[in-house]
Biotite code that builds the C-alpha atoms (Angstrom):
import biotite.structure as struc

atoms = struc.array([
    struc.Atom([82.225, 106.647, 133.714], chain_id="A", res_id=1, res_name="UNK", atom_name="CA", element="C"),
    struc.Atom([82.205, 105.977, 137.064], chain_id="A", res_id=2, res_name="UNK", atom_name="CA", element="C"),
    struc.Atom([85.898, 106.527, 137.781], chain_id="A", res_id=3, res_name="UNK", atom_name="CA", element="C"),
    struc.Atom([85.441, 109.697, 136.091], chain_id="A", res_id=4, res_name="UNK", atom_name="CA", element="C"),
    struc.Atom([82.653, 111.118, 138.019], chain_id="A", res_id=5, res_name="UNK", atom_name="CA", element="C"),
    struc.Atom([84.861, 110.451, 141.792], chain_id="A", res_id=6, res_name="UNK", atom_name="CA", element="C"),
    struc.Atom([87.758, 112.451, 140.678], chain_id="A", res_id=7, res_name="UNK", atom_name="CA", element="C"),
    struc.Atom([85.837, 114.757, 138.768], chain_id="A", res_id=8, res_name="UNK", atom_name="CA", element="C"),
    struc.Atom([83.473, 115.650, 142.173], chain_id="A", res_id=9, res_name="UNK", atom_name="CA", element="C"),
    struc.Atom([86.601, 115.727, 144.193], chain_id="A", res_id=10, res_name="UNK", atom_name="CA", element="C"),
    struc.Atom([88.676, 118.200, 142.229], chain_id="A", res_id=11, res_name="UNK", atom_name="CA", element="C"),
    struc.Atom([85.373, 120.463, 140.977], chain_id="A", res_id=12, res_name="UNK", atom_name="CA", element="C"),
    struc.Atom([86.056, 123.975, 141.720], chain_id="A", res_id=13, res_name="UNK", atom_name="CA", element="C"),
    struc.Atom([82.600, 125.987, 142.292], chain_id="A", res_id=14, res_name="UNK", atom_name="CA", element="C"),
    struc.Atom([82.986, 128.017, 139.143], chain_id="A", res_id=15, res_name="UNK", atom_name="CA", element="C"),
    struc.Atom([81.017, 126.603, 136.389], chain_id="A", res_id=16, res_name="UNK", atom_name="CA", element="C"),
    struc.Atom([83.613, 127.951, 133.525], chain_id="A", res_id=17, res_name="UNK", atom_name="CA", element="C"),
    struc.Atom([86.470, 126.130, 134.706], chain_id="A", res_id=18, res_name="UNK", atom_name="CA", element="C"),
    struc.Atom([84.066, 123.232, 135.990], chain_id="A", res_id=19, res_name="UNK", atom_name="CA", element="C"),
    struc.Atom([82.844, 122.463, 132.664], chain_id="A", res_id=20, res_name="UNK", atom_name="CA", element="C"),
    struc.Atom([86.552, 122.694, 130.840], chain_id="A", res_id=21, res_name="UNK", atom_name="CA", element="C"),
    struc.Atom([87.307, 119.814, 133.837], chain_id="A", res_id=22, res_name="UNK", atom_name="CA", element="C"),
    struc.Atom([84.303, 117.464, 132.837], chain_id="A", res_id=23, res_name="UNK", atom_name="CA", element="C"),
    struc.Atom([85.114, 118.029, 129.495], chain_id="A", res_id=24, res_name="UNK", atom_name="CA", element="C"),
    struc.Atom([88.854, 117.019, 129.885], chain_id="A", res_id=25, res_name="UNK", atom_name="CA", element="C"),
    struc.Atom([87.822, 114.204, 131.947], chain_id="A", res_id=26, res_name="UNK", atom_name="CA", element="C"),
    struc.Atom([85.436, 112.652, 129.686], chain_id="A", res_id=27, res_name="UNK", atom_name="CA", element="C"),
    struc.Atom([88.260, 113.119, 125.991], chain_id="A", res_id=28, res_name="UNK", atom_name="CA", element="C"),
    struc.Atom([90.304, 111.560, 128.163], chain_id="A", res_id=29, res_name="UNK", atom_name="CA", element="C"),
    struc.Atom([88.421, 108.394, 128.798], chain_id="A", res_id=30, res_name="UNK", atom_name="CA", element="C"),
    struc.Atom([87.481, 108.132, 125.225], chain_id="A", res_id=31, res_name="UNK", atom_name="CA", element="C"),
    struc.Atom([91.168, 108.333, 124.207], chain_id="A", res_id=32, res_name="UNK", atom_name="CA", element="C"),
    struc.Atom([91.984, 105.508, 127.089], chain_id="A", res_id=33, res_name="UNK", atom_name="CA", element="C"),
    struc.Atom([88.788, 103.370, 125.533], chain_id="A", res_id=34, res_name="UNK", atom_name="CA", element="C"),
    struc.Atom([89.702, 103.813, 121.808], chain_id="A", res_id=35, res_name="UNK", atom_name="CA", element="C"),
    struc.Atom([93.553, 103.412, 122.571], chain_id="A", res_id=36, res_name="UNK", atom_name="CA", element="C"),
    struc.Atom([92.532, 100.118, 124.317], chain_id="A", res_id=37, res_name="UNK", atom_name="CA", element="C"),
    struc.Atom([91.390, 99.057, 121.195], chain_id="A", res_id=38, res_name="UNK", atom_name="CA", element="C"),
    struc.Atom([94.407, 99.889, 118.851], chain_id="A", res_id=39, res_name="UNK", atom_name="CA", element="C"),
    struc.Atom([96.630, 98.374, 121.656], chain_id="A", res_id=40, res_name="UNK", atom_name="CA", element="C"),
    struc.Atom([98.157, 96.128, 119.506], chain_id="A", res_id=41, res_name="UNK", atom_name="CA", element="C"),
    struc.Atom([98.249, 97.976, 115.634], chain_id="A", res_id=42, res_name="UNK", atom_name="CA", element="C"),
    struc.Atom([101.328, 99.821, 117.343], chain_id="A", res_id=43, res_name="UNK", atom_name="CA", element="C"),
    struc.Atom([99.021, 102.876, 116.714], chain_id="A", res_id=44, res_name="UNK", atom_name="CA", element="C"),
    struc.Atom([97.409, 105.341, 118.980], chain_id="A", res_id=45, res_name="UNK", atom_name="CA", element="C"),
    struc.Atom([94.756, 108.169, 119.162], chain_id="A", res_id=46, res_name="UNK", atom_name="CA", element="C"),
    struc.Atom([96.028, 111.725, 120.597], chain_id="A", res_id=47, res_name="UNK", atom_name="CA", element="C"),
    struc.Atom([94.409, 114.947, 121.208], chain_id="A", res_id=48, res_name="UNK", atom_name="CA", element="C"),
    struc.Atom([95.895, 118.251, 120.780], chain_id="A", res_id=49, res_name="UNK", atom_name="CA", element="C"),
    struc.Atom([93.625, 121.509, 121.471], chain_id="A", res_id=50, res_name="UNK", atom_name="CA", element="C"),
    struc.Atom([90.583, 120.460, 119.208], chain_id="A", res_id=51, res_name="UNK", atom_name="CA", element="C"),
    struc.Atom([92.429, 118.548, 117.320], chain_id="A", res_id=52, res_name="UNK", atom_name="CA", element="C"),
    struc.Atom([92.687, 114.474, 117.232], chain_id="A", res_id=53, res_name="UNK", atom_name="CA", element="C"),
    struc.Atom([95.380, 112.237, 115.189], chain_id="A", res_id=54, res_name="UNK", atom_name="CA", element="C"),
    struc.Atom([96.183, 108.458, 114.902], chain_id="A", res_id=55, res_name="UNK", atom_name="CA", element="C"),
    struc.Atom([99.915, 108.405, 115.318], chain_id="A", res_id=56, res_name="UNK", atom_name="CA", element="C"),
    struc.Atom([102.283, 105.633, 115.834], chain_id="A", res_id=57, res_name="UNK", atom_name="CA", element="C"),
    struc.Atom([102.265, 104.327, 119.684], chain_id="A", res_id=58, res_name="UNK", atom_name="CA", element="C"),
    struc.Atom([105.740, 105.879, 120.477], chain_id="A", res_id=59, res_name="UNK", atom_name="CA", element="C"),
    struc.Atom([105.483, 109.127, 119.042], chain_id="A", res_id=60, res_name="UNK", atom_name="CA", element="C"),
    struc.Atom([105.398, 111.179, 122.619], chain_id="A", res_id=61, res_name="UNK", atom_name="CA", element="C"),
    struc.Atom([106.880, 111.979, 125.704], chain_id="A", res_id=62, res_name="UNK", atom_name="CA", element="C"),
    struc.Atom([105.912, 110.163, 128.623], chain_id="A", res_id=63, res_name="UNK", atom_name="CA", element="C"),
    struc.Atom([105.398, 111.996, 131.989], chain_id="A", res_id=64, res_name="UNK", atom_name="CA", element="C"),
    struc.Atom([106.382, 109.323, 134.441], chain_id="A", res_id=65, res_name="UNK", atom_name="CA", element="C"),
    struc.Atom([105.247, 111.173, 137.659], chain_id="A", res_id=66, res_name="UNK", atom_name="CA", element="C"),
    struc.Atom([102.209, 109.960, 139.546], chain_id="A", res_id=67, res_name="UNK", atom_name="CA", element="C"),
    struc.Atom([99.398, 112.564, 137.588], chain_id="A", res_id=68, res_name="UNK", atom_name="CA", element="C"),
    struc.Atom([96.468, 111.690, 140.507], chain_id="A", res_id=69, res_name="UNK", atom_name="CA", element="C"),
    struc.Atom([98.865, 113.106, 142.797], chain_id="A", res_id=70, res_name="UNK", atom_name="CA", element="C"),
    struc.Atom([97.450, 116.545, 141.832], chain_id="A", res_id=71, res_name="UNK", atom_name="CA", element="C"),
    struc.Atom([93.955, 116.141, 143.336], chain_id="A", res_id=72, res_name="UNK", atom_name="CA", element="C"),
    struc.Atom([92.538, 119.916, 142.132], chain_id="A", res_id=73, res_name="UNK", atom_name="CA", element="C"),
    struc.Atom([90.759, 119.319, 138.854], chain_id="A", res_id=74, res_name="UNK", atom_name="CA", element="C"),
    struc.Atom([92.193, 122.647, 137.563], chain_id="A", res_id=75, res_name="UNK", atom_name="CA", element="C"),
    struc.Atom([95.937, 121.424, 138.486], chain_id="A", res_id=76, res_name="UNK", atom_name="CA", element="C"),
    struc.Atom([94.943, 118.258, 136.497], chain_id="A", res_id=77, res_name="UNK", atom_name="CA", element="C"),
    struc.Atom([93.618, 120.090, 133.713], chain_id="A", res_id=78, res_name="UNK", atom_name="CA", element="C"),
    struc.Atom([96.484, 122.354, 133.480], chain_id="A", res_id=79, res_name="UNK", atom_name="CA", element="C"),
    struc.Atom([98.985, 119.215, 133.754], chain_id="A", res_id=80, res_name="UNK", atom_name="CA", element="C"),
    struc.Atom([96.960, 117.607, 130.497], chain_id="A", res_id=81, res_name="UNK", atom_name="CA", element="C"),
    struc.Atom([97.441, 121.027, 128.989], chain_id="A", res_id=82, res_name="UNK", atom_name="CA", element="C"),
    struc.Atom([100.833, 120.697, 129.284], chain_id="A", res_id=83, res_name="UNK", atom_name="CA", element="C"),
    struc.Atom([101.433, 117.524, 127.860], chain_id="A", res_id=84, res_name="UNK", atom_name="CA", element="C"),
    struc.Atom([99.470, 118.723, 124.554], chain_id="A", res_id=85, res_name="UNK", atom_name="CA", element="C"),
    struc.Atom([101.897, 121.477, 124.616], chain_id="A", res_id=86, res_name="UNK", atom_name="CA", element="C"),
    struc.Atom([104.822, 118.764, 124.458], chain_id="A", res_id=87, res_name="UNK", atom_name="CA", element="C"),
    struc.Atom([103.234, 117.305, 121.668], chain_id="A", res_id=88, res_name="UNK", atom_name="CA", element="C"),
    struc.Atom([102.867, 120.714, 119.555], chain_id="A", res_id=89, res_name="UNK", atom_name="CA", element="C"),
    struc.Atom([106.453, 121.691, 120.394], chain_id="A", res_id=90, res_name="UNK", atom_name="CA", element="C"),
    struc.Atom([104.518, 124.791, 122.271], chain_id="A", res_id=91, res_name="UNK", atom_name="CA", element="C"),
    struc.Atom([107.427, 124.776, 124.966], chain_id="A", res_id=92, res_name="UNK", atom_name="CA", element="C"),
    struc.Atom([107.166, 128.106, 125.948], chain_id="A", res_id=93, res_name="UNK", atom_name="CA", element="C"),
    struc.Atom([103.581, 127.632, 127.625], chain_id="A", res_id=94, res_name="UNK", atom_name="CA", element="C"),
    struc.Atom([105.086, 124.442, 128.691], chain_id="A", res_id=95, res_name="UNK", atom_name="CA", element="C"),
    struc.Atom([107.308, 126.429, 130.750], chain_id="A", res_id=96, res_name="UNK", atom_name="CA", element="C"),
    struc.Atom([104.126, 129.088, 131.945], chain_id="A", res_id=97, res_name="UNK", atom_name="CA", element="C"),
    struc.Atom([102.157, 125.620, 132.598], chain_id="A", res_id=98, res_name="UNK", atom_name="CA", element="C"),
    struc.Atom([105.129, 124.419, 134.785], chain_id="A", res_id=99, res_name="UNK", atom_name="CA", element="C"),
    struc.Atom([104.782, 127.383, 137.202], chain_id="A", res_id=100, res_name="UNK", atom_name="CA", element="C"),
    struc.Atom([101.606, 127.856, 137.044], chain_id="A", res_id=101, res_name="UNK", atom_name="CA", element="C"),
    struc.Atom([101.103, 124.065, 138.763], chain_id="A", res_id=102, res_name="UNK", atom_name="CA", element="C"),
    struc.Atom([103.721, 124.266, 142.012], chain_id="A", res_id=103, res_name="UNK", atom_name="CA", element="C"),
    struc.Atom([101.918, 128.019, 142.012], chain_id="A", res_id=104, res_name="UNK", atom_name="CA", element="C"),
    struc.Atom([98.259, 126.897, 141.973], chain_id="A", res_id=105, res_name="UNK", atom_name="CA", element="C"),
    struc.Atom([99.326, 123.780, 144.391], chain_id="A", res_id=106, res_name="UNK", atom_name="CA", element="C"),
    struc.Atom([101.208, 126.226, 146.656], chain_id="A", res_id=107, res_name="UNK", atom_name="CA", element="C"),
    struc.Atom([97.495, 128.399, 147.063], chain_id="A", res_id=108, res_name="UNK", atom_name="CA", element="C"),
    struc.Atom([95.858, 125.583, 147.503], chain_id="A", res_id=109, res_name="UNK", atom_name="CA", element="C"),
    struc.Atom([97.586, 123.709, 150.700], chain_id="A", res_id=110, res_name="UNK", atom_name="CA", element="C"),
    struc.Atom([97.244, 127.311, 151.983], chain_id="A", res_id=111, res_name="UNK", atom_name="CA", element="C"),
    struc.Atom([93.594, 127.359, 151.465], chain_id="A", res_id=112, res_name="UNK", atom_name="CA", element="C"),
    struc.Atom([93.530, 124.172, 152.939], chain_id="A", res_id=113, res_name="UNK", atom_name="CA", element="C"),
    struc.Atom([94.954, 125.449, 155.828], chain_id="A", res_id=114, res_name="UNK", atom_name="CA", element="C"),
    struc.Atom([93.124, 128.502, 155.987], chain_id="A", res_id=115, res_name="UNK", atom_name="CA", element="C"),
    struc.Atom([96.446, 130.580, 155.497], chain_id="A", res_id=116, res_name="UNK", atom_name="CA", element="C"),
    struc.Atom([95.187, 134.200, 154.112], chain_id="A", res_id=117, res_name="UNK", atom_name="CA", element="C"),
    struc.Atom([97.912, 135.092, 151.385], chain_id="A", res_id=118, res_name="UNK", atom_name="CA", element="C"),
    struc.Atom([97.849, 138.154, 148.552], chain_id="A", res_id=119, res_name="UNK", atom_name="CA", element="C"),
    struc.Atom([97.507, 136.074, 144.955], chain_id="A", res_id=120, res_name="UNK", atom_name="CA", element="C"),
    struc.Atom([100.268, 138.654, 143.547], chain_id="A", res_id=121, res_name="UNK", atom_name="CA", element="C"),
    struc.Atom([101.898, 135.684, 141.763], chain_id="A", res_id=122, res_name="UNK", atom_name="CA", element="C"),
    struc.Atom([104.881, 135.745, 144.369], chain_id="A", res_id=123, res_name="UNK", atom_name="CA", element="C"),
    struc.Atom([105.739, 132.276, 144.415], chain_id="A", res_id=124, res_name="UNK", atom_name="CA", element="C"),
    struc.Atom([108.595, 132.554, 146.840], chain_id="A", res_id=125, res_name="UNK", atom_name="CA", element="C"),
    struc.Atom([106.530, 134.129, 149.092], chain_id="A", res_id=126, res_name="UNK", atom_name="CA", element="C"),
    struc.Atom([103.798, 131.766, 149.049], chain_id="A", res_id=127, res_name="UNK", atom_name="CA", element="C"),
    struc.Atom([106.557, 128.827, 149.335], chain_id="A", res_id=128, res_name="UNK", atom_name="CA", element="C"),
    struc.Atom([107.513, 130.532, 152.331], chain_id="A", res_id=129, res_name="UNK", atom_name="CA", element="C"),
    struc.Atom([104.220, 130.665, 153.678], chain_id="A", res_id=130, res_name="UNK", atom_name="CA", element="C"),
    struc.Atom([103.672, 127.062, 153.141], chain_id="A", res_id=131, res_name="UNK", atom_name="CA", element="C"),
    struc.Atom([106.990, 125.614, 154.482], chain_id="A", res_id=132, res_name="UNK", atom_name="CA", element="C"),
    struc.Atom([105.612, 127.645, 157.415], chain_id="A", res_id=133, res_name="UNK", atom_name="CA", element="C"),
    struc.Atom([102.459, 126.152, 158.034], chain_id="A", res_id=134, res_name="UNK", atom_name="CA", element="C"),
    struc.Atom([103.758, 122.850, 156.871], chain_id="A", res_id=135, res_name="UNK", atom_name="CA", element="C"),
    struc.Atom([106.418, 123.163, 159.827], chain_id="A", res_id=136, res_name="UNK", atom_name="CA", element="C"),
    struc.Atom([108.836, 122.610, 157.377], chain_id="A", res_id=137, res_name="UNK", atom_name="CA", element="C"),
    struc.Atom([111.667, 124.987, 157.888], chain_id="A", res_id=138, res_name="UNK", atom_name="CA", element="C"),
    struc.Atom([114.999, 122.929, 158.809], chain_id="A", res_id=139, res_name="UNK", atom_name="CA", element="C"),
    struc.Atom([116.170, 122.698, 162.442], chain_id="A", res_id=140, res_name="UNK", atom_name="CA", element="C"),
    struc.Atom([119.544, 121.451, 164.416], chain_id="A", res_id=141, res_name="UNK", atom_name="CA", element="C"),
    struc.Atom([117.527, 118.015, 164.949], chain_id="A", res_id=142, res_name="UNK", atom_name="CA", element="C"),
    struc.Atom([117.498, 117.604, 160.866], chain_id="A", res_id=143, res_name="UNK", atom_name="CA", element="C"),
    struc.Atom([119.726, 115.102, 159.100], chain_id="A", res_id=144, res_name="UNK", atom_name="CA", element="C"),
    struc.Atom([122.557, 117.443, 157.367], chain_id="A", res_id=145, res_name="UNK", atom_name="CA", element="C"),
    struc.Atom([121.536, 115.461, 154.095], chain_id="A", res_id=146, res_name="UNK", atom_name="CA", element="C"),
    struc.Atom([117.839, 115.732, 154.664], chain_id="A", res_id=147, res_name="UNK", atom_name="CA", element="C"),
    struc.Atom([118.332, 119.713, 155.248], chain_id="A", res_id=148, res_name="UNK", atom_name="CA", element="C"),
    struc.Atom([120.596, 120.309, 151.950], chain_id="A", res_id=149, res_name="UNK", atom_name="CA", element="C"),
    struc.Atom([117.549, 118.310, 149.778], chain_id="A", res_id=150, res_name="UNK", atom_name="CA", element="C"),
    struc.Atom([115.104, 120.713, 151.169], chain_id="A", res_id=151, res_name="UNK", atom_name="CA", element="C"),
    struc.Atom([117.748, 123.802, 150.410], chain_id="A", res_id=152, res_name="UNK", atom_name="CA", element="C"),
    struc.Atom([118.287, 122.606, 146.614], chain_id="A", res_id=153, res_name="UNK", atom_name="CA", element="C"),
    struc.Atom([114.106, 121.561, 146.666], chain_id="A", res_id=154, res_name="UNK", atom_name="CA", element="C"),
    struc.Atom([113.757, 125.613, 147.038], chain_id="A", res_id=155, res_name="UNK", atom_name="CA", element="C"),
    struc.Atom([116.548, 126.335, 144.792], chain_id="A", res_id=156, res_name="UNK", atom_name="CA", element="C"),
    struc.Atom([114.318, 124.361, 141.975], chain_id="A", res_id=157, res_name="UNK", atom_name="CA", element="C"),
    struc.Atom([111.681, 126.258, 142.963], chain_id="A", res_id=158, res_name="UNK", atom_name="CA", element="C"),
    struc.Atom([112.961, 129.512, 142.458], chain_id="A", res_id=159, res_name="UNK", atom_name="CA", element="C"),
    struc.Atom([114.269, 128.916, 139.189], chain_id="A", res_id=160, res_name="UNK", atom_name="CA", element="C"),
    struc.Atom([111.171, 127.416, 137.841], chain_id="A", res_id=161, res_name="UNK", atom_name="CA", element="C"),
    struc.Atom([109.742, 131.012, 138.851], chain_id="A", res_id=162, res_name="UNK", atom_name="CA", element="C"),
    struc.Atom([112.539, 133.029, 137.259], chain_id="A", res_id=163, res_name="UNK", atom_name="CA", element="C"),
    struc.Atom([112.501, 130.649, 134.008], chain_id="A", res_id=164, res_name="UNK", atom_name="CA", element="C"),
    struc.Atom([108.528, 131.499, 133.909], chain_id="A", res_id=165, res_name="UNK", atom_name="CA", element="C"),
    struc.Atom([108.960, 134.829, 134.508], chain_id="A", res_id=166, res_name="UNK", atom_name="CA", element="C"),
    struc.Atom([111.941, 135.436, 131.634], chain_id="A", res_id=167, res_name="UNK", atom_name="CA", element="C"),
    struc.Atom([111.194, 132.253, 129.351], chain_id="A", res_id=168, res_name="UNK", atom_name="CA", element="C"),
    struc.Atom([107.427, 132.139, 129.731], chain_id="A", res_id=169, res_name="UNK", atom_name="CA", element="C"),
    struc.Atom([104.949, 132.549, 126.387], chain_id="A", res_id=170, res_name="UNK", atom_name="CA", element="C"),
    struc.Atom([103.444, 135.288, 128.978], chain_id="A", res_id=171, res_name="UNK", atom_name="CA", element="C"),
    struc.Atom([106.766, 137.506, 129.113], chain_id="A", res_id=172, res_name="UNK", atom_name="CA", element="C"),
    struc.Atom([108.325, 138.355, 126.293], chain_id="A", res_id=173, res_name="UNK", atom_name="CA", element="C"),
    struc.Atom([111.911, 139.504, 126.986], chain_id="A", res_id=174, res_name="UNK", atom_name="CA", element="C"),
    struc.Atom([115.351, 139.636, 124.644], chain_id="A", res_id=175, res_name="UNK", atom_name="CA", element="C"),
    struc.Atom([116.570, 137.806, 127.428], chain_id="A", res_id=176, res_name="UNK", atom_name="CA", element="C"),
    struc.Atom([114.876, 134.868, 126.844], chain_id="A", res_id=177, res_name="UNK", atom_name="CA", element="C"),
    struc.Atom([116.609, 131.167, 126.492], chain_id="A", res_id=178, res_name="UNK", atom_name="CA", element="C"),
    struc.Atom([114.836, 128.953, 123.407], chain_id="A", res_id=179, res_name="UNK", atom_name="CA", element="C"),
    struc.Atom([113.357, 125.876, 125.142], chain_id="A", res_id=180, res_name="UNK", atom_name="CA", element="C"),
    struc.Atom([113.976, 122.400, 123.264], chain_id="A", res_id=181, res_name="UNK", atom_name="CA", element="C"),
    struc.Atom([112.427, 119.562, 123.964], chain_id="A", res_id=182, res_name="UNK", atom_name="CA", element="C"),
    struc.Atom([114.325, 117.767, 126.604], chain_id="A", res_id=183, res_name="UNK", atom_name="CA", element="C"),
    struc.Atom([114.299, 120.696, 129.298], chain_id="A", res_id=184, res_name="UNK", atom_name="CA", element="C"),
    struc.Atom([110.395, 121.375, 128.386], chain_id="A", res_id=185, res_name="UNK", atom_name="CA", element="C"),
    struc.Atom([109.986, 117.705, 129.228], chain_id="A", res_id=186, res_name="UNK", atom_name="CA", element="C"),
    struc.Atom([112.665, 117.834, 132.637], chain_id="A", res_id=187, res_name="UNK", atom_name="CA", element="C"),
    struc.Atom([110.777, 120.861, 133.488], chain_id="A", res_id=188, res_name="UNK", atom_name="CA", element="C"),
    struc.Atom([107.098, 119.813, 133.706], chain_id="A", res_id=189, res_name="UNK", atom_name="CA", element="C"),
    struc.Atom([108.128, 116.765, 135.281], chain_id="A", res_id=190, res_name="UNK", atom_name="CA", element="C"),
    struc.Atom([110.067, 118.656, 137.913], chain_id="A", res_id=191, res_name="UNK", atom_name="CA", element="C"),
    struc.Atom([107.018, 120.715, 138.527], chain_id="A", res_id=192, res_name="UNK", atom_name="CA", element="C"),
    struc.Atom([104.792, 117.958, 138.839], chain_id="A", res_id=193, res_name="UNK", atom_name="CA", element="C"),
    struc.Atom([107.464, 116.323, 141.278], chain_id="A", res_id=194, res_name="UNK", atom_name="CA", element="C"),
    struc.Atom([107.846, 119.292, 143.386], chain_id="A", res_id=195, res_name="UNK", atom_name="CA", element="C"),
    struc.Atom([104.162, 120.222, 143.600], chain_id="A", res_id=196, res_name="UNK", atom_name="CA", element="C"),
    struc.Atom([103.510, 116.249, 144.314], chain_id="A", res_id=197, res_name="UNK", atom_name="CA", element="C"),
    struc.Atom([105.585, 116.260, 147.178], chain_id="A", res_id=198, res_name="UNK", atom_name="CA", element="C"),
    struc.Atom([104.505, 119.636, 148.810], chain_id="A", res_id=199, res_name="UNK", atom_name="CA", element="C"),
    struc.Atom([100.994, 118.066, 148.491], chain_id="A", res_id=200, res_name="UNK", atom_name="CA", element="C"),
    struc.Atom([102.293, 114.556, 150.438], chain_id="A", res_id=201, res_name="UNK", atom_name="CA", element="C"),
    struc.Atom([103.874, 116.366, 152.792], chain_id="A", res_id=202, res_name="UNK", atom_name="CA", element="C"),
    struc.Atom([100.855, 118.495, 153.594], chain_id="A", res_id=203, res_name="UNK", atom_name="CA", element="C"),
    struc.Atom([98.750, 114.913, 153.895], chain_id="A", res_id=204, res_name="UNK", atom_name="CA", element="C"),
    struc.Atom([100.947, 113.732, 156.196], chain_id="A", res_id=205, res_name="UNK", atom_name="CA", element="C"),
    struc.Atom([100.165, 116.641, 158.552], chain_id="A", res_id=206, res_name="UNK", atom_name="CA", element="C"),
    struc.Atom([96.226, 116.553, 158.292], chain_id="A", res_id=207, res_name="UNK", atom_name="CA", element="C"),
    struc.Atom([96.800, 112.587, 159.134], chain_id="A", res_id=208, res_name="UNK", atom_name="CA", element="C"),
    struc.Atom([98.913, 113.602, 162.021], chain_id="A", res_id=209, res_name="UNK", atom_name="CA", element="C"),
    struc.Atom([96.495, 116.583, 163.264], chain_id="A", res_id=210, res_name="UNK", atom_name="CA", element="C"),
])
């Protein structure tokens, strides 16, 4: 349990409620690694869902291929896991609030790291904004032209992972609404995870430098 403790302390948040849904995620996930080591070769594996647990066979999922340390905040982790039980209940729409919430909740926190004071109003082009900002991020004449049209479709993505939360969310209902299949749940929490990875890189890089 070792492993488990060091990136449980590190992402720990200070309120016990969302502190104890952490340890708890952190331990049913090392007893699913630990039993799933043992069925590695019955082409059979143990999933969770909610409270739920079921022996399926080994390729019934979708695999998130993105880097899932990455997001060092236990409650960005725990939402990320959340996600990928939503995948495997066909829940898309909360995939789709879960996507936000992450490049949201990592956007608040590289403010916090950088003790940027910012109104949690849910305005997620205002707090990318604030953090291309303090992450001296906002193109220049030096850029490469290439390097400068990434960033431009990077907060293109951005905004329309807001705007799909906002109209195709489980927490707005709306007649406007687009059904969610699999394949864009999948691209979308993936692109979120992408996104909020490299935001968080980026922001390393610039403690490192000083």
């Amino acid at each position: 349990m070792k492993e488990i403790d060091n990136f449980v302390l590190e992402g720990l948040t200070g309120d016990v409620s969302k502190d104890i849904l952490i340890v708890a995620e952190a331990i049913k996930r090392r007893v699913i690694q630990e039993i799933n080591a043992i069925l590695l070769y019955s082409n059979f594996k143990l999933v969770s869902s909610g409270n739920s647990w079921e022996i399926v066979a080994a390729d019934n999922d979708i695999k998130i291929s993105v880097p899932i340390k990455r997001i060092n905040s236990g409650y960005i982790s725990n939402l990320l896991a959340q996600g990928l039980d939503d995948l495997q209940d066909n829940d898309f729409d909360s995939v789709v609030t879960k996507s936000r919430t992450i490049v949201e909740e990592v956007f608040l926190q590289i403010l916090a790291d950088n003790n940027v004071e910012c109104k949690h109003n849910g305005d997620i082009s205002k707090y990318r904004n604030l953090v291309v900002k303090t992450l001296g991020m906002r193109p220049s004449k030096e850029w490469n032209p290439r390097v400068t049209k990434m960033i431009s479709h990077l907060n293109g993505i951005i905004d329309l992972i807001a705007e799909m939360r906002n109209k195709d969310g489980d927490a707005h209902a709306s007649n406007e609404r687009v059904k969610i299949k699999a394949a864009e749940a999948e691209l979308l929490l993936n692109t979120s995870v992408s996104v909020a990875t490299y935001y968080l890189r980026i922001s390393d890089i610039r403690h490192t430098l000083g």
